[in-house]
N, C-alpha and C positions, 0 to 999 in steps of 0.2 A: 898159276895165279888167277888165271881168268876164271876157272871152274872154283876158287874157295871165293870170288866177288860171286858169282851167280850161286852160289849156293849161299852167301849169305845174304845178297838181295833176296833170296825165295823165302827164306828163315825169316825174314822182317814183315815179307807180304803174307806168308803165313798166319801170324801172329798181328794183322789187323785183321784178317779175316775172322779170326774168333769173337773179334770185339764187333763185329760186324751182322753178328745173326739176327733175326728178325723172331721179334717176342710182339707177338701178337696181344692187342689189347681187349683185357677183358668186358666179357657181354655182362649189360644192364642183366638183372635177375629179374625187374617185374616191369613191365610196359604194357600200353592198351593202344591199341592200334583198329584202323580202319581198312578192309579187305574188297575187293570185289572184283571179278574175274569169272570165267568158265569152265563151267563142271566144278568137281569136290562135291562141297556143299552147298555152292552157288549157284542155285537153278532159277534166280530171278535177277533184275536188272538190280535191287535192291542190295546196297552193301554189307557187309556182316564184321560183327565189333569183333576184334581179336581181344582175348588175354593173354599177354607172354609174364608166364613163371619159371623161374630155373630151368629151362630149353624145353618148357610147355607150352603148347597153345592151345588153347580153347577157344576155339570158334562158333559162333551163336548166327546163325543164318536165317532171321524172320524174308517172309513174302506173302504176294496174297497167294491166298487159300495153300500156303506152303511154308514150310517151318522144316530147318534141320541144327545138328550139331555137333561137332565135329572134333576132333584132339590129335594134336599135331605133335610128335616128341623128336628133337632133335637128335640124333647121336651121335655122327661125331662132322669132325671139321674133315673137306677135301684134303688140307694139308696145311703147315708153319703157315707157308706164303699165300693161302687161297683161305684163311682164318675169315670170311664173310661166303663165302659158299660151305651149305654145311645138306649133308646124305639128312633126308627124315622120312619118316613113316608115319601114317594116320590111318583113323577110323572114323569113321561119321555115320548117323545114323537122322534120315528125313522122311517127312510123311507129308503127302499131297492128296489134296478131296480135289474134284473134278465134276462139274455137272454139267449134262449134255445130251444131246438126243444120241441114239444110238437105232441101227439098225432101222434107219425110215419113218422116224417119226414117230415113235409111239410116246409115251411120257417119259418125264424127266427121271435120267438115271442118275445116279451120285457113285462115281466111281470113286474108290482111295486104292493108293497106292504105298507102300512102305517102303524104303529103300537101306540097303546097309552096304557102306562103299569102304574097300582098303585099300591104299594107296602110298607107293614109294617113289622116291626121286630123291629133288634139290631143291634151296631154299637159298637166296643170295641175296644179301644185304646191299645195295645200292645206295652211296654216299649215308649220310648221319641218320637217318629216317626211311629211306624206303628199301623196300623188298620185296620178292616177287617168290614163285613159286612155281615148278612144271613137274606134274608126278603122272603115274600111269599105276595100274591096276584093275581091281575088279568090283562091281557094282552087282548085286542081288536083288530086285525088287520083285515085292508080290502084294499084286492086283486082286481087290475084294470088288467086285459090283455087283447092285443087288441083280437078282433072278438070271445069274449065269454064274457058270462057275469058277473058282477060280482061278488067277493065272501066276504062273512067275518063272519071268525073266532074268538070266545071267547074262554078263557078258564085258566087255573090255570097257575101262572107262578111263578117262583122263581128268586133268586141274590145270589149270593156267591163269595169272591173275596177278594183280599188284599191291601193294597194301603200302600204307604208310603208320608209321609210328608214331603218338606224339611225344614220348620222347625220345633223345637220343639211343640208338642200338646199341654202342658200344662207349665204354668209359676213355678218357683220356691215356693216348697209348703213352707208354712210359718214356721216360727222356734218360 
């Protein structure tokens, strides 16, 4: 007797549990957003406008004497229940001029610098509007100044940073 009540209590809790799953609510398709953080494409104190398309960003990173830009593609979500942390990859590509004495004073050189950076991580939606970003990869720049030659640098680079939406990230979750 006892084991057909616990087996029909389980058969009951069962059967809320189906009605129970978590249906994550779907992402805005276009939003414009405000960024700014260290490293990516953020090499100035100065913020960079995001455009989010269909789990596209396009990031536009002006500064003085430095200008990049950058493309973010989301791919997929950490998982049902974690549907605001999402795995992405990016490319960005920035260019910095530089003027300065070098080597003791002789006259002014104008260094530029090119840089093309790829980077993977995470991207995490925080409440209605914000989100943030930490990825890791690799940075290639190469250094033209006049009367030497030139140079180029690889090597490990990082992104950190916060951004805000203005509008909401995600649509009303379902009832």
């Amino acid at each position: 007797m006892r084991v057909r009540v616990a087996l029909t209590i389980l058969c009951l809790l069962s059967c809320f549990n189906t009605f129970g799953q978590i249906v994550p609510p779907e992402k805005k398709k276009f939003n414009i957003g405000i960024y700014d953080g260290i490293g990516g494409v953020n090499f100035s104190p100065i913020p960079a406008a995001d455009f989010h398309a269909f789990n596209t960003t396009l990031r536009l990173a002006p500064g003085n004497d430095y200008w990049a830009i950058g493309i973010y593609q989301e791919i997929l979500p950490l998982s049902k229940v974690f549907y605001n942390w999402k795995w992405i990859v990016s490319a960005g590509y920035g260019s910095r001029k530089e003027e300065g004495l070098f080597y003791g004073g002789g006259p002014t050189v104008i260094s530029k610098g090119n840089s093309l950076i790829l980077l993977t991580g995470l991207k995490a939606y925080i409440g209605s509007r914000f989100y943030s970003q930490f990825q890791l990869g690799y940075i290639n720049t190469h250094y033209k100044t006049e009367n030497f030659p030139d140079k180029r640098e690889n090597g490990m680079y990082f992104e950190f940073g916060l951004g805000v939406n203005i509008f909401k990230s995600f649509k009303k979750k379902a009832v």
